[in-house]
The first five atom37 places (N, CA, C, CB, O) and aatype in JSON, in Angstrom:
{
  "aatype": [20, 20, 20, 20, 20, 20, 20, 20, 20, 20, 20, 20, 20, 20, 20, 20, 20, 20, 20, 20, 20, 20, 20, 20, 20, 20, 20, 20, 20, 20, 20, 20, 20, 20, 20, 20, 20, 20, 20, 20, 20, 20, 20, 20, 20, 20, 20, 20, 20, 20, 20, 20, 20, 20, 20, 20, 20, 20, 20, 20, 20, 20, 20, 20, 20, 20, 20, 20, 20, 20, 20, 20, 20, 20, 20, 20, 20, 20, 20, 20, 20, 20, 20, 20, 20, 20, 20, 20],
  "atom_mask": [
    [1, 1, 1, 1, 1],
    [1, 1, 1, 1, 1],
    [1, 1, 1, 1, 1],
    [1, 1, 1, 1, 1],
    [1, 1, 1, 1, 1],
    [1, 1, 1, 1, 1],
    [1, 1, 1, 1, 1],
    [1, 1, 1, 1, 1],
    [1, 1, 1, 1, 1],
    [1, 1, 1, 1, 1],
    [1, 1, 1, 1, 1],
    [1, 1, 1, 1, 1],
    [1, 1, 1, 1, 1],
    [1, 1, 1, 1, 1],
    [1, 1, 1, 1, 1],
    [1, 1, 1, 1, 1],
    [1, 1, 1, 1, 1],
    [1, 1, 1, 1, 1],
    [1, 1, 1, 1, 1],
    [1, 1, 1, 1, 1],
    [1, 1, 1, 1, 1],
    [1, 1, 1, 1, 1],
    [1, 1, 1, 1, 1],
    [1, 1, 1, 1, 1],
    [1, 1, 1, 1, 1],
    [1, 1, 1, 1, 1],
    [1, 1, 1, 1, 1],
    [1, 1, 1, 1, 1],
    [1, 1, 1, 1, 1],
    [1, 1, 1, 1, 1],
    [1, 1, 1, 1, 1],
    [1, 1, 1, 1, 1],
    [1, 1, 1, 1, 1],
    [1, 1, 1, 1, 1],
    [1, 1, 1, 1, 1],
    [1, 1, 1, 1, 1],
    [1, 1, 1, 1, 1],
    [1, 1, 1, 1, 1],
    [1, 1, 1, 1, 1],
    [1, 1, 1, 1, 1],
    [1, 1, 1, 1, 1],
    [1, 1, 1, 1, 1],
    [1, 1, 1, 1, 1],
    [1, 1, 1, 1, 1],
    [1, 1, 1, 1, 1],
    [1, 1, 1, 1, 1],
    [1, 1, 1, 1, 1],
    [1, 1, 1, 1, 1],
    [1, 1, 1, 1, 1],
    [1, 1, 1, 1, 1],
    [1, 1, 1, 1, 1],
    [1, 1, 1, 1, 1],
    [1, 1, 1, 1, 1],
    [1, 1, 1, 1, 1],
    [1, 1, 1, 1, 1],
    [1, 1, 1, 1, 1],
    [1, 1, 1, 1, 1],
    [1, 1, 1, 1, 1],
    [1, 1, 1, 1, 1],
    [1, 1, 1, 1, 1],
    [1, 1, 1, 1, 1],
    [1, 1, 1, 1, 1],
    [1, 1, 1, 1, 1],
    [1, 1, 1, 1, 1],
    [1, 1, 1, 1, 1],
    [1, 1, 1, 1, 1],
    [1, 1, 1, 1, 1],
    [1, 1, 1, 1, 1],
    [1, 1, 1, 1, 1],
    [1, 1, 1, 1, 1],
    [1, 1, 1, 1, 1],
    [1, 1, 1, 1, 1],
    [1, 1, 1, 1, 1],
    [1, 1, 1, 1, 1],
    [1, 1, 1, 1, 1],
    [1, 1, 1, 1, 1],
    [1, 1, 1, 1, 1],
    [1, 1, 1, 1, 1],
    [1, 1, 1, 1, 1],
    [1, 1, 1, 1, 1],
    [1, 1, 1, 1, 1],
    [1, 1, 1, 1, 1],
    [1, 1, 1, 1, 1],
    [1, 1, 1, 1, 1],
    [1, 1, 1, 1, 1],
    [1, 1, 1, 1, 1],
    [1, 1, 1, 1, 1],
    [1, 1, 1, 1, 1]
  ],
  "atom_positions": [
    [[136.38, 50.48, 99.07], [136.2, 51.47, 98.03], [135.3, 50.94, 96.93], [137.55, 51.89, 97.46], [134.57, 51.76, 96.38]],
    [[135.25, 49.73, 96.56], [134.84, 48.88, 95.99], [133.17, 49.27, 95.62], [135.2, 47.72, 96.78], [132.6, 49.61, 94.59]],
    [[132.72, 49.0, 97.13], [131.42, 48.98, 97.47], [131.21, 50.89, 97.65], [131.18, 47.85, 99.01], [130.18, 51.07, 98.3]],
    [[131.54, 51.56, 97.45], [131.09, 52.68, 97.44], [130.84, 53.27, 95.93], [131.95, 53.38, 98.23], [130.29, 54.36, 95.77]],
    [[131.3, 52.46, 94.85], [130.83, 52.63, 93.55], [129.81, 51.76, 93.03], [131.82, 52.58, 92.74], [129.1, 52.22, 92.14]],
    [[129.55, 50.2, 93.54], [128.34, 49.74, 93.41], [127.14, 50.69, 94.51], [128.53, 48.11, 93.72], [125.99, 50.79, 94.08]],
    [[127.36, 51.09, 95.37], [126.52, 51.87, 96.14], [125.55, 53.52, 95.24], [127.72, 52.29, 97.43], [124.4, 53.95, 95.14]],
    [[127.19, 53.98, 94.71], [126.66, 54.92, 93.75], [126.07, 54.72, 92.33], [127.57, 55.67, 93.58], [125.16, 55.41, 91.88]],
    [[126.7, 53.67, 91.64], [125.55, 52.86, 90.85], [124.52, 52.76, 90.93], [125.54, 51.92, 90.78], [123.78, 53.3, 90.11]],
    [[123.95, 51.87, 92.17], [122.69, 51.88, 92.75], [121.63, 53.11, 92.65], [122.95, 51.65, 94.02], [120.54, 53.11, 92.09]],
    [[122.32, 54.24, 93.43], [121.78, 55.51, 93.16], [121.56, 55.88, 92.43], [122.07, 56.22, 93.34], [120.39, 56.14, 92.14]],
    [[122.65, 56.14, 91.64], [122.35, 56.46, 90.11], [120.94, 56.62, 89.37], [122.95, 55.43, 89.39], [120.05, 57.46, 89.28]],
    [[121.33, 54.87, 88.72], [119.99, 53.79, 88.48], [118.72, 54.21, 88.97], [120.17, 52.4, 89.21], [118.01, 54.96, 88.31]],
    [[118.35, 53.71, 90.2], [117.46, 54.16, 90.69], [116.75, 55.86, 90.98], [117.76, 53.54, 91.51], [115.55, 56.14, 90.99]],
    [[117.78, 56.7, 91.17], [117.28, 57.95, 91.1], [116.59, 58.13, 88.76], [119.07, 59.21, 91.86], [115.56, 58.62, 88.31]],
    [[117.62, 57.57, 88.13], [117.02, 58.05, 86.72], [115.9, 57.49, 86.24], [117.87, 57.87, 85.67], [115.27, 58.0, 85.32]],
    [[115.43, 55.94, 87.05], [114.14, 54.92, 86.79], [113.33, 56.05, 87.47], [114.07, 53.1, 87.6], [112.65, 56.79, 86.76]],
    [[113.37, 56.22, 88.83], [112.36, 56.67, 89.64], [111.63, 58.42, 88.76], [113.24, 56.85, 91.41], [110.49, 58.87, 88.84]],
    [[113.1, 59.1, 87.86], [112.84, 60.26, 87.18], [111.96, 59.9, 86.06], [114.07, 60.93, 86.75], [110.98, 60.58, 85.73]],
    [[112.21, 59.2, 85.69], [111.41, 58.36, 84.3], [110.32, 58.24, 84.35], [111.67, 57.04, 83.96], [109.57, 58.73, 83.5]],
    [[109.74, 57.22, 85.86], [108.59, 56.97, 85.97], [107.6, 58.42, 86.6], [108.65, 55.69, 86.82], [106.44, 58.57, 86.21]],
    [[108.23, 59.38, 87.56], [107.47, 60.52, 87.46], [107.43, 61.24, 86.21], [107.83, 61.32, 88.37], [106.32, 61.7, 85.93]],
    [[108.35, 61.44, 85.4], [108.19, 62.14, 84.41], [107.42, 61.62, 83.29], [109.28, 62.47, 84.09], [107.44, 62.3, 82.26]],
    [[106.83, 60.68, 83.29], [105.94, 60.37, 82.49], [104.91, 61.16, 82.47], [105.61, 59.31, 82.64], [104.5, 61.85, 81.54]],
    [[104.45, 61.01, 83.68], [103.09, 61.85, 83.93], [103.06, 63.49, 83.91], [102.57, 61.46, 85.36], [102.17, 64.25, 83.54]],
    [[104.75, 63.85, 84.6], [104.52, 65.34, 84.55], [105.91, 65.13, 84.04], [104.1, 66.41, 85.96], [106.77, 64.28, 84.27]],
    [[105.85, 66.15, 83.28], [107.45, 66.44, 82.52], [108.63, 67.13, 83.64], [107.22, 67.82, 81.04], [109.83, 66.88, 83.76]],
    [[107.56, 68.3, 84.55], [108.38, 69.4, 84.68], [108.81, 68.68, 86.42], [107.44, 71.22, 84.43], [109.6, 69.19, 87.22]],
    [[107.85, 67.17, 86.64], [108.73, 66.75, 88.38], [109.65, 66.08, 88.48], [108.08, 65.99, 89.43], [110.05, 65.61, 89.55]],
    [[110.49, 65.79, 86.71], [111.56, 64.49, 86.61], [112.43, 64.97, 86.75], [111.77, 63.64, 85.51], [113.36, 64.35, 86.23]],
    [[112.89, 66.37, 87.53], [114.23, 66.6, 87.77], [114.25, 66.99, 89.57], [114.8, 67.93, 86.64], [115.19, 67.59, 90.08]],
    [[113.08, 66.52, 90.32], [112.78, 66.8, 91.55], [113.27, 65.97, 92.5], [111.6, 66.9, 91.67], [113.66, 66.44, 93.57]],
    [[113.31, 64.4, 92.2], [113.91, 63.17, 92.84], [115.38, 63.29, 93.08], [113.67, 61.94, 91.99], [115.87, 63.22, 94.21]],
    [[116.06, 63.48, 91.99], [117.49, 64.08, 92.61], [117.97, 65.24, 93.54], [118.13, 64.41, 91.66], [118.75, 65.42, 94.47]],
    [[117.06, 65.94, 92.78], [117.58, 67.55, 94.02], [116.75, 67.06, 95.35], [116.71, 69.74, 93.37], [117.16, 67.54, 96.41]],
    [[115.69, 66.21, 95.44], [115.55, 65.94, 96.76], [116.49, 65.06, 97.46], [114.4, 65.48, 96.9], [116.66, 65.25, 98.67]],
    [[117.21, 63.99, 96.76], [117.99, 63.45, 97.31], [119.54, 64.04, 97.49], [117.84, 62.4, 96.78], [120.35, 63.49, 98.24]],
    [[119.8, 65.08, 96.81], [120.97, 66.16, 96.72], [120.89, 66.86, 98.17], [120.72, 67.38, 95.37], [121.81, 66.81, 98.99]],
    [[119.81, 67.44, 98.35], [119.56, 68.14, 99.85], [119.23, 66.83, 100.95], [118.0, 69.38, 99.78], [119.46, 66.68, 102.15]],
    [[118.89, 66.4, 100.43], [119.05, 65.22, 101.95], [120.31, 64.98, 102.2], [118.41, 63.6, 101.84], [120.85, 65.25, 103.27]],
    [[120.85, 64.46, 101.28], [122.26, 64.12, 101.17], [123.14, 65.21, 101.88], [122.65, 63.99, 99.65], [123.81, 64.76, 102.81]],
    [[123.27, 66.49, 101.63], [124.03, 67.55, 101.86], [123.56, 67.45, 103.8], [123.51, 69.12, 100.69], [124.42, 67.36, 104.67]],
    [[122.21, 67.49, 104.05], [121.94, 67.28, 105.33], [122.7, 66.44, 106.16], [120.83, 66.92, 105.38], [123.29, 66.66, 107.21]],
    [[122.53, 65.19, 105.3], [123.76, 63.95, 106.12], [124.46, 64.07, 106.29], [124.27, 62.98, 105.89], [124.83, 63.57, 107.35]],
    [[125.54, 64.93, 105.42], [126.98, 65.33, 105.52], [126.83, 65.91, 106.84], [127.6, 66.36, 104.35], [127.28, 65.16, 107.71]],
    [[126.3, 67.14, 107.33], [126.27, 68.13, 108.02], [126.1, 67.08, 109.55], [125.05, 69.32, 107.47], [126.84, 67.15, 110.53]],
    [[125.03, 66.26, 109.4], [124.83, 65.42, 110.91], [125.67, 64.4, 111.01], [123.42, 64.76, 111.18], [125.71, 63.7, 112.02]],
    [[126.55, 64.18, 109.77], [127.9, 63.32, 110.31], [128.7, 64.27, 111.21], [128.98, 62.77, 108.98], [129.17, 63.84, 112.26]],
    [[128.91, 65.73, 110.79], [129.98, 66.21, 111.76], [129.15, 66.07, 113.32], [130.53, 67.99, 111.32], [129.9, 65.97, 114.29]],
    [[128.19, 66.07, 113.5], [127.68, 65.82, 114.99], [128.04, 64.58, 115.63], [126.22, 65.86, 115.07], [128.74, 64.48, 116.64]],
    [[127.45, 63.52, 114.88], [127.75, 62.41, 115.35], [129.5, 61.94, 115.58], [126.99, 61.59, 114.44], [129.75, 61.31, 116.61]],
    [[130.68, 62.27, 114.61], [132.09, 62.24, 114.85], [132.31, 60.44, 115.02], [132.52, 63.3, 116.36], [131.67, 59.4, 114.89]],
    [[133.96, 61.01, 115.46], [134.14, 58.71, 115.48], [133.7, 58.62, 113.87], [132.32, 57.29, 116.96], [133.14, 59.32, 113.03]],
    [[134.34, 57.32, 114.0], [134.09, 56.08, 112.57], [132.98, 55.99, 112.38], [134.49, 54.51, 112.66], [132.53, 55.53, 111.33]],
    [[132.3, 56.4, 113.28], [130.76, 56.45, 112.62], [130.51, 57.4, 111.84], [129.67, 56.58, 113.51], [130.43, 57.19, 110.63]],
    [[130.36, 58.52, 112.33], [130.5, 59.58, 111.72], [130.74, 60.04, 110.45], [131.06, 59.93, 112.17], [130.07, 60.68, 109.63]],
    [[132.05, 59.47, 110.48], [132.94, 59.38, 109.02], [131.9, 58.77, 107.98], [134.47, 58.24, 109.14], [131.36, 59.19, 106.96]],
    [[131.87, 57.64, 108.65], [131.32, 56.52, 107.44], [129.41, 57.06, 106.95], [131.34, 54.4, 108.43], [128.76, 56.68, 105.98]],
    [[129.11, 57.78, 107.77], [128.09, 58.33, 107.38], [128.3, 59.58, 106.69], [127.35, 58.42, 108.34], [127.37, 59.54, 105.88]],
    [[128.79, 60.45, 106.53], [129.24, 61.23, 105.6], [129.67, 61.06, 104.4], [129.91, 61.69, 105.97], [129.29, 61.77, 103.48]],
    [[130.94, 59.62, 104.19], [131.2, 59.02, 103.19], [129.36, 58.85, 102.32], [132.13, 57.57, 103.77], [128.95, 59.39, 101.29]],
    [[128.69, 57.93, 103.25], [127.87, 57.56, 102.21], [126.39, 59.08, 102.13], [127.27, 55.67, 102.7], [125.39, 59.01, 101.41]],
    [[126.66, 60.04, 102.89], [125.74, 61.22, 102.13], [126.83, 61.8, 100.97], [125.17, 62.68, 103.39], [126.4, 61.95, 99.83]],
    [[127.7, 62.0, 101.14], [129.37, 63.13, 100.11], [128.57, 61.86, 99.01], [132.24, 62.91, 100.85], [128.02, 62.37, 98.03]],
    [[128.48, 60.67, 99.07], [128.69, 59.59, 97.71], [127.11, 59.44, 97.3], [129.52, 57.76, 98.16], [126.93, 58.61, 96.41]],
    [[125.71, 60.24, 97.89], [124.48, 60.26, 97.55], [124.73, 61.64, 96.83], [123.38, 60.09, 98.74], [124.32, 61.98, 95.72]],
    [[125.43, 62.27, 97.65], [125.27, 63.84, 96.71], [125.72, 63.47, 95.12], [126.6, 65.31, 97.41], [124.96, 63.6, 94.15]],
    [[126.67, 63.13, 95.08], [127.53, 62.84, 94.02], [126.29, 62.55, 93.13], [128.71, 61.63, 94.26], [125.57, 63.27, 92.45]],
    [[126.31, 61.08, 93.42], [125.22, 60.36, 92.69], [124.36, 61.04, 92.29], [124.6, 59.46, 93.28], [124.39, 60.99, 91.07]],
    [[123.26, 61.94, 92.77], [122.45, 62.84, 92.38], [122.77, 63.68, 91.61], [122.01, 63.33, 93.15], [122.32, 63.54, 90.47]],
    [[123.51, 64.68, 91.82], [124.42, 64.8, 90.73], [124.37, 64.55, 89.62], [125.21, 64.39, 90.84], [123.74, 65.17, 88.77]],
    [[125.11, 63.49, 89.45], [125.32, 63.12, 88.22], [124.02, 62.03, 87.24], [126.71, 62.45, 88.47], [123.85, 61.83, 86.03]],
    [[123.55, 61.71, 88.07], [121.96, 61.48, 87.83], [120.99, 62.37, 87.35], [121.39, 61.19, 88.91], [120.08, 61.96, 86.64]],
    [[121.15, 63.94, 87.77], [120.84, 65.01, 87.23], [121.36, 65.43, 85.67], [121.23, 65.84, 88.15], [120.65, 65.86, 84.76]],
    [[122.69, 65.2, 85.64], [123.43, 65.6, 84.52], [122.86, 64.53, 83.68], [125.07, 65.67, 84.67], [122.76, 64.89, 82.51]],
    [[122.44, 63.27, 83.93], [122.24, 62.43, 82.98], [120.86, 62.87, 81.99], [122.15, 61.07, 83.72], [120.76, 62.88, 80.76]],
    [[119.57, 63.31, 83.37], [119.08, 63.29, 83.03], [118.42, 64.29, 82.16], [118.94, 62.85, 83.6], [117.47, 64.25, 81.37]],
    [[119.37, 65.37, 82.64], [119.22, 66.98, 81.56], [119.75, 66.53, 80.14], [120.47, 68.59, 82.18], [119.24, 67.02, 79.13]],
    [[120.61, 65.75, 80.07], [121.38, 65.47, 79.14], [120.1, 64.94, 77.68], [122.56, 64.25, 79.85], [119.69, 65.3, 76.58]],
    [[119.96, 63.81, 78.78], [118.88, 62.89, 77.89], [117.74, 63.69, 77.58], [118.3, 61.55, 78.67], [117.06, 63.38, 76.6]],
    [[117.43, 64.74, 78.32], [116.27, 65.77, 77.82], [116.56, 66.49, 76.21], [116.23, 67.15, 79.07], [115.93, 66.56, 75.15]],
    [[117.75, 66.9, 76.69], [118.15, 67.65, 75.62], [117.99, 67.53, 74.18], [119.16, 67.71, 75.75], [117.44, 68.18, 73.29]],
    [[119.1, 65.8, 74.33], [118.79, 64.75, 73.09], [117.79, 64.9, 72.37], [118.62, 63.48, 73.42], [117.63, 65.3, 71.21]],
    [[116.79, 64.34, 73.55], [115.54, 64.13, 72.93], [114.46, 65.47, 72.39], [114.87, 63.29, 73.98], [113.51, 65.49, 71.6]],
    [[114.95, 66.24, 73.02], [114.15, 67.32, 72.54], [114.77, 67.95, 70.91], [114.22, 68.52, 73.84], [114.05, 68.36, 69.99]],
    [[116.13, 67.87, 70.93], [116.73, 67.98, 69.84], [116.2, 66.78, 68.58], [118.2, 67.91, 70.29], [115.66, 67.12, 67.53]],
    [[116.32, 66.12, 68.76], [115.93, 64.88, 67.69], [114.11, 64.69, 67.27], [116.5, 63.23, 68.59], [113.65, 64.47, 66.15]],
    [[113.7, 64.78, 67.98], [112.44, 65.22, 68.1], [111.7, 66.75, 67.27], [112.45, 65.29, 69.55], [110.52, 67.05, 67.47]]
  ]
}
């Protein structure tokens, strides 16, 4: 269980750097990296039920824990928009 919250960490992190660094250049593509990884993610879920067995499972675990991540990587990063547009 452990490793499925450093895993989503990871995501996290990396999905809000990777938003950062596109959104520099364009404002309106820094919320695109998550929802792309949101629909991939949701995909994985769906080709875990094909595959089935412990495999299966454990591949679903880690798309259900990319969705998440995106997610809330999203929320972060609307959040931090907001802020800043407010203070600004």
């Amino acid at each position: 269980m452990g490793s499925l919250y450093i895993v989503s960490i990871i995501i996290i992190a990396s999905l809000i750097i990777l938003s950062y660094v596109i959104g520099r250049k364009n404002s309106n593509l820094k919320y695109v990296a998550p929802l792309m990884v949101g629909i991939i993610s949701v995909s994985v879920v769906i080709v875990s039920f094909l595959i089935g067995g412990w495999t299966g499972m454990r591949v679903g675990t880690i798309g259900f824990v990319a969705f998440i991540s995106s997610f809330i990587s999203l929320l972060i990063i609307s959040v931090a928009e907001i802020v800043k547009r407010k203070f600004n």
